[in-house]
N, C-alpha and C positions, 0 to 999 in steps of 0.2 A: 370453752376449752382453750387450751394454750395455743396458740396458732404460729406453729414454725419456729425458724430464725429469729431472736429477736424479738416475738410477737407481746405486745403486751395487753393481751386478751386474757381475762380471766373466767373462771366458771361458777363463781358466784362471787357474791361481797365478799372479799377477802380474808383467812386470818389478817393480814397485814406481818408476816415472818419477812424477812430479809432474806434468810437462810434455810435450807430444808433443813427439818429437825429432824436428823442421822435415827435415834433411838428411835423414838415411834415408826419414823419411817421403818425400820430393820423389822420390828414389833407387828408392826401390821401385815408384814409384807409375810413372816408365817401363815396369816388368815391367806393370803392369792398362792399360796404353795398348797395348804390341805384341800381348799375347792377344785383347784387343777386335776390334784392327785385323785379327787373321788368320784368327780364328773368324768374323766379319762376310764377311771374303771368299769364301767357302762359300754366301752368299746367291746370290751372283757366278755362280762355280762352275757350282751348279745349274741354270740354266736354258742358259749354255753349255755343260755337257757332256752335258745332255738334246738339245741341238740337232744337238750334233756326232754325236752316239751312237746319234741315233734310240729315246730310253729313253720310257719312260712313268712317269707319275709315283712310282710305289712303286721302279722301276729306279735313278732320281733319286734320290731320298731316301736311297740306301744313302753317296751324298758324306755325310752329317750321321751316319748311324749307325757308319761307317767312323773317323768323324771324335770320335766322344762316345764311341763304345765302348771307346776307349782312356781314356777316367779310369777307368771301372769296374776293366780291365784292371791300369794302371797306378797308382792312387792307394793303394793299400796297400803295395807298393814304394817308392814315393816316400816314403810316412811313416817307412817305414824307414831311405830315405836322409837324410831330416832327423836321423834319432837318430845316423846313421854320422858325415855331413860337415858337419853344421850348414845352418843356414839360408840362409845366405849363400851355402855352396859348392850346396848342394842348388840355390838359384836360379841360380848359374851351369853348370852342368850341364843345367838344364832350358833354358836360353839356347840351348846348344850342340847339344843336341836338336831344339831347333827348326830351327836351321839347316839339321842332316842333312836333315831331312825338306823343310826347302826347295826345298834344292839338287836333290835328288829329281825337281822336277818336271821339270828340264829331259829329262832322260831319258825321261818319260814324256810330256811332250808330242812329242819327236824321233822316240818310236816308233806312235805318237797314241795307245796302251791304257789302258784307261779302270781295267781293272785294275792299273795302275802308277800311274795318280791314288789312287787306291782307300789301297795304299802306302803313298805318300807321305805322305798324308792321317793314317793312323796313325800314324807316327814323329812327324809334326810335331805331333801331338796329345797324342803321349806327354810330350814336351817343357811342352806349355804344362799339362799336368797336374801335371807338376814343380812346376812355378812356382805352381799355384793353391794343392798342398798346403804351400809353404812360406812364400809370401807373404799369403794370407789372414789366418792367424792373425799371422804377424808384425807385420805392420801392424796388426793389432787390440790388439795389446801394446804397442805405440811410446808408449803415453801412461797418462794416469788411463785405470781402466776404465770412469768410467761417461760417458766418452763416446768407447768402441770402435767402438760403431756408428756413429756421425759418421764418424767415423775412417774408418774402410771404406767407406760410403757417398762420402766423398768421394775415395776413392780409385776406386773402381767408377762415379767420376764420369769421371775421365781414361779407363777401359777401356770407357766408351759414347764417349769422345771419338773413340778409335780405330775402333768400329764407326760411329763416324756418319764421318769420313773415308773407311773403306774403299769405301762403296759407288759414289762419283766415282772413287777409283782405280781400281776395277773397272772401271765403264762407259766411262771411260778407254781405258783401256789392254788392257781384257780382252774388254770386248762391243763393243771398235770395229767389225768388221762385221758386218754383218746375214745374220742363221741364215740356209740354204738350206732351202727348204720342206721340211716331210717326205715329201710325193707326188714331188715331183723328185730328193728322197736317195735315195730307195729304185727307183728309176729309174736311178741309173748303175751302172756296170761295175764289178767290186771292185777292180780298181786307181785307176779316179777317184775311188773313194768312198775310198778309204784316201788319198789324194791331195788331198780334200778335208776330211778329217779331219788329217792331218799339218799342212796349211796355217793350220786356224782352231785346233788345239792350239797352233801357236806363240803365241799372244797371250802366253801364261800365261809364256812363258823371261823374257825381262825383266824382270819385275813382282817373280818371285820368285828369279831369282840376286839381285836388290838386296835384299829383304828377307834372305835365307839373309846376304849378305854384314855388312847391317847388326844383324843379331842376332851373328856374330860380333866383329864390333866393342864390341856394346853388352856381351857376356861376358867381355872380354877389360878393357873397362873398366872392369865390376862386381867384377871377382876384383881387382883393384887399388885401389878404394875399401878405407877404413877404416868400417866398417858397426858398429852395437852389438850386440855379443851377449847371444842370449837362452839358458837353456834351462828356458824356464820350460813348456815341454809334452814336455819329457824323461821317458819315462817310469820308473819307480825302477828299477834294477836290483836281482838277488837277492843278498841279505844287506845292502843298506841299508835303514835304518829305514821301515816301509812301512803308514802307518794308513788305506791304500786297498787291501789287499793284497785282500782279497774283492770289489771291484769291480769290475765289468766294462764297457763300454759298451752294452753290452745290458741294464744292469738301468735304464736311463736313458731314460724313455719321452720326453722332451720331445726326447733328441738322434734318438730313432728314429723321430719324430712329424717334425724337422726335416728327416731324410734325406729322408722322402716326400717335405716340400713343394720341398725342392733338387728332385729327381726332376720332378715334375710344373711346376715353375715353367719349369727348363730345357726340357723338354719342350717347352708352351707356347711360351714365347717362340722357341724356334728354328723349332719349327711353322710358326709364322706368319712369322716372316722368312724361310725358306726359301720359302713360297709367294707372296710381294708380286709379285714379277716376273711370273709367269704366271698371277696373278690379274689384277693391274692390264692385261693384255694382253687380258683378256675383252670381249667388246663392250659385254656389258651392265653393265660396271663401269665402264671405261675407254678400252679399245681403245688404249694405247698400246705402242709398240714397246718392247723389251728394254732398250734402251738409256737410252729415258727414263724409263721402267717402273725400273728401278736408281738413277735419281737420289729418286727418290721413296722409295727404301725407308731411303735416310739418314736421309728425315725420321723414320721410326719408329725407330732407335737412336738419331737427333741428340733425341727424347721424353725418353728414355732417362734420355741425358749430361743434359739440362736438370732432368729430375725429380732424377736424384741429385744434382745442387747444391742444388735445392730442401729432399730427402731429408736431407740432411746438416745443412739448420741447420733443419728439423723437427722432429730427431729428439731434437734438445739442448730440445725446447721440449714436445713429447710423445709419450704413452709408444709405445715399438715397435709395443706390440698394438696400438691406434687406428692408427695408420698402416699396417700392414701390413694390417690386416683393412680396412680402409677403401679401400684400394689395388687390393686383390682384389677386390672388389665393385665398384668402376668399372668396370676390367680386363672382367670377364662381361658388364656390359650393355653396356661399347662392341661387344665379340665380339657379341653377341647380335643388335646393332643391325645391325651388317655383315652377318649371316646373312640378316635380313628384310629388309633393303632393299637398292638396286641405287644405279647413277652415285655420285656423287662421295660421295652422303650414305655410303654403303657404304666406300668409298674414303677416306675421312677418320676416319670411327668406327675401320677397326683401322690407320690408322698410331697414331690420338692413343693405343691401347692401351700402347704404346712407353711414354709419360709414367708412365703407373702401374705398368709394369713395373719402373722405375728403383729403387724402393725394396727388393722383393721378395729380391732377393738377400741381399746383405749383411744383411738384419734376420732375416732365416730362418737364417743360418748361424750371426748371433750370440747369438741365442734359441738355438738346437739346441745349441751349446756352454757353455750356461750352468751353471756351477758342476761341471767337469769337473776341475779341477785338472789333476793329472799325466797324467790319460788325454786331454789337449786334442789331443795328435799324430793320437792313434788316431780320437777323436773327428772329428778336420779330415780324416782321411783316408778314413771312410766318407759324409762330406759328399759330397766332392770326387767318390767313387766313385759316389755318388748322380747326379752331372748325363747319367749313363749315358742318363738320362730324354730327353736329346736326341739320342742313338742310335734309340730305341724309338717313341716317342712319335708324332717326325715320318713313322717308316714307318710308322706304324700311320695314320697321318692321307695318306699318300700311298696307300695300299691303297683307303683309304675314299674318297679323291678321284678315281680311275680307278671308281668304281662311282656316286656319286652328284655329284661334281664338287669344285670347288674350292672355291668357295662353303659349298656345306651341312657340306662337313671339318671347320671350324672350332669346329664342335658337339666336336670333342675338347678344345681348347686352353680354351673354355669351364667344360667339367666341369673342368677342372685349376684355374680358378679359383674354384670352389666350394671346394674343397681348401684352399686357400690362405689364404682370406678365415676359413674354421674352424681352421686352426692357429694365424694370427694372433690371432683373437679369443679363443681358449680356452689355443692353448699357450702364446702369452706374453704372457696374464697368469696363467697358471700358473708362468713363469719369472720373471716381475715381482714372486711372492710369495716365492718361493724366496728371491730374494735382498733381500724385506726391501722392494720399494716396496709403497707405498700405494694 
């Protein structure tokens, strides 16, 4: 990955461009806007189909594990599919995946089974799993290496744009009305109660036949673009010349030092955005309703979007490890602050976490794939399998919130930035020597 100021670290053999290429860069960078936009909707999700379902917190939390356990699933596949159809077809494929699983929801909210959300949830996961193992690295090649991480940082700036939109869509269109108690759901008939589940599952038909339909659209207009081709993370085949042949990605401690902090950062950050709604709905937080409680969680991905702008022309000025390790260390004490204290002081310490979250991504990925050459495929594809982390993490934090609350939970997302703030400071400037900075 690009390492700072200056850095002339690259994340794999090069294109060898001079210049980023504006167009595809602009082109790809719709692909990190629609994942934003539909992984953010899950924030959404969660607290309606806890309402509709009668779920408790760890029951909830299986929407994100449902949802992240397909890159684990599906991110080694996909980097295969990049070796088959290229990068371009791989991202459109992963386009069209998305849609399957779109379209999906309508069926499942028509039959209101939270198991067919469940589903849906995976297909369309699989899809956007596509697209991270192909357009990640892509976009990090579009230009010089030593400023990949700008590069991606400012791309992972549009894919907060999309989650800081989603959550007005949401509140919108999805939490227009207001949960039935849970003392009075568990009081009707099972035909009213399935009668009132069928009715508040409709929100979701509209929201996402447009989406299902606009991702086809947007694949149908991607396979018709002229895109540049790379294969610069092709892996060698047998009997061509090969002076990595004893290589592995497992002999590469800074990419498997990376995987963790993907792992844990993903984690973190869905953690805590999966619980904003029915935190901010506590008394001694906030007391506000779902509805407005969801415009509020924009503002911690709109953190986000605003830090990776910030991120981006940072990271041209210093090196990756000082910002990422400095990032992570904000990150903890705002968590920390939230944990000790209550009202709005509580309530504003973990939206502003959002802001220090922005960088964390893309510099973790581009450090972890530093100096990988022809193993970049493999390498992006155990990243990607890594955000698995938001599968696991947030149930492990929904188990612990049904036992000590929602509140004190955040003690996980915390130790995840311990983590982080240590790989930044040690692994890359361990990657920053590798390739040669100061």
């Amino acid at each position: 990955m690009a390492i700072g100021a200056g850095a002339a670290g690259t994340t794999a053999q090069h294109s060898g461009a001079e210049k980023t290429d504006v167009r595809a860069m602009s082109i790809a960078t719709m692909l990190f806007f629609m994942w934003g936009f539909l992984t953010c909707l899950n924030d959404i999700l969660i607290p309606h189909l806890k309402g509709i379902f009668d779920l408790n917190y760890a029951q909830a939390m299986l929407v994100q594990f449902c949802f992240f356990s397909s890159y684990f699933i599906f991110a080694v596949p996909a980097g295969k599919l990049v070796e088959w159809r290229g990068y371009k077809g791989t991202m459109v494929i992963g386009l069209l995946v998305m849609a399957v699983g779109a379209f999906l929801f309508l069926p499942a909210s028509a039959a209101a089974s939270f198991g067919l959300f469940l589903s849906a949830l995976v297909i369309l996961a699989a899809g956007i799993t596509t697209l991270q193992v192909a357009a990640n690295p892509y976009v990090a090649n579009l230009g010089p290496p030593e400023t990949s991480a700008a590069r991606l940082n400012l791309s992972q700036a549009f894919n907060s744009f999309g989650t800081f939109v989603a959550p007005f869509f949401g509140s919108m269109f999805i939490l227009a009305a207001a949960p039935m108690a849970p003392e009075k759901l568990r009081s009707l008939s099972a035909a009213a109660l399935q009668h009132y589940r069928t009715e508040q599952a409709s929100s979701v038909r509209l929201p996402y036949l447009g989406i299902g339909l606009m991702l086809v659209l947007l694949a149908i207009s991607f396979a018709v673009l002229k895109m540049p081709t790379m294969d610069f993370t092709r892996d060698i085949r047998p009997g061509e010349l090969d002076s990595t042949q004893n290589d592995s990605i497992w002999k590469h401690p800074i990419l498997l030092a990376g995987a963790v902090g993907i792992f844990v950062y993903v984690g973190a950050e869905v953690s805590i955005g999966s619980f904003l709604v029915n935190y901010f709905g506590l008394p001694e937080i906030a007391a506000l309703s779902e509805k407005t409680a969801a415009r509020y969680v924009a503002l911690y991905w709109g953190g986000a979007m605003v830090g990776r702008f910030i991120g981006s022309w940072l990271l041209t000025k210093l090196r990756t490890s000082v910002v990422l390790g400095t990032a992570a260390v904000l990150a903890f004490v705002l968590v920390v602050t939230s944990i000790l204290t209550h009202g709005h002081t509580a309530m504003w310490a973990i939206l502003a976490v959002g802001l220090f979250n922005s960088v964390m991504f893309p510099s973790i990925f581009t450090v972890g794939l530093t100096g990988l050459g022809p193993l970049t495929s493999k390498g992006s594809s155990l990243m990607v399998a890594a955000i698995v982390g938001g599968a696991l993490i947030p149930l492990a934090e929904g188990h612990l919130a049904d036992l000590i609350g929602v509140q004190h939970a955040f003690v996980i997302p915390a130790v995840c930035y311990i983590y982080i703030a240590l790989f930044g400071y040690l692994g890359g400037r361990r990657a920053e020597r590798e390739v040669g900075v100061a």
